[in-house]
N, C-alpha and C positions, 0 to 999 in steps of 0.2 A: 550841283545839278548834273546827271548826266547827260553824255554825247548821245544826241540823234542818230538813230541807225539809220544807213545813209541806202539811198532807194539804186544807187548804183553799185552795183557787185563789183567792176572793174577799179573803179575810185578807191572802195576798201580794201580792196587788195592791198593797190598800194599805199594806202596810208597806213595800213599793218604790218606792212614788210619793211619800208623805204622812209625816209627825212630827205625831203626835199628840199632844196639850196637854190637860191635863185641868186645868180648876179648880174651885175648890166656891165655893159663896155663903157672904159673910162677911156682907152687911146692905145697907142704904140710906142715903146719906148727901144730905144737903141741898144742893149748888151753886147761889149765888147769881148769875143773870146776866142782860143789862140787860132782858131780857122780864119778870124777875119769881125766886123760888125753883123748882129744877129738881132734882127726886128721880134719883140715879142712882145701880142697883146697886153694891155691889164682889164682887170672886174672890177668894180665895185660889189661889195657884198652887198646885195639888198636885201634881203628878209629868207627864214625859214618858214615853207608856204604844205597848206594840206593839198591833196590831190583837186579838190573842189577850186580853192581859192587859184589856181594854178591857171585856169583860164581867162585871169586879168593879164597876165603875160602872154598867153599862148590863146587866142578867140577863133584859132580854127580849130574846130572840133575835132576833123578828120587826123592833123594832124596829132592833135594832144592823144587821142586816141592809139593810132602808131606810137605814139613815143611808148607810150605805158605799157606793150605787146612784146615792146623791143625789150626793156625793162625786166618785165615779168620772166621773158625769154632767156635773157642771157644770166640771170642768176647771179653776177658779180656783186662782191660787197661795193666796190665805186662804180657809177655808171655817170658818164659826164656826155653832154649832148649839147654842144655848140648849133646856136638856130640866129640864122642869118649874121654871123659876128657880133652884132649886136647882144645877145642875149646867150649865155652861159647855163645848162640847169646840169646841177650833179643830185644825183640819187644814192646815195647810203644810205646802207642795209641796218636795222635794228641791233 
């Protein structure tokens, strides 16, 4: 069966350009190195998500919308975007 051509032009963008990575916050753990103890997040992977389904994590529109501009914009093959610690999204390029 094919894919529904999808009624938002900005959405398909990035689901033609981009694989989007969703992780959650698992905690903080302690790294010890030669400067001293160094606190560093960790993720859980949780799923690779389309531009669409990406709004079960992200329910502000406004912002989901910004992210995607930013995205579009900077043109990098990695784009990672930490939202509120909680929630990690990395964007790689096709």
């Amino acid at each position: 069966m094919p894919a529904k051509p999808s009624d938002n032009g900005l959405n398909a963008q990035i689901n033609k350009y981009y694989i989007i990575h969703v992780y959650e916050y698992k905690g903080s753990k302690t790294i010890a190195t030669a400067k001293g103890d160094k606190a560093v997040n960790e993720y859980y992977p949780q799923e690779i998500v389309s531009a669409n389904t990406l709004s079960r994590y992200l329910p502000d529109a406004k912002m989901k919308i910004s992210l995607f501009n930013d995205v579009l914009e900077a043109g990098a093959d990695v784009y990672t975007r930490l939202i509120r610690k909680r929630l990690k999204i990395e964007f790689r390029s096709k």
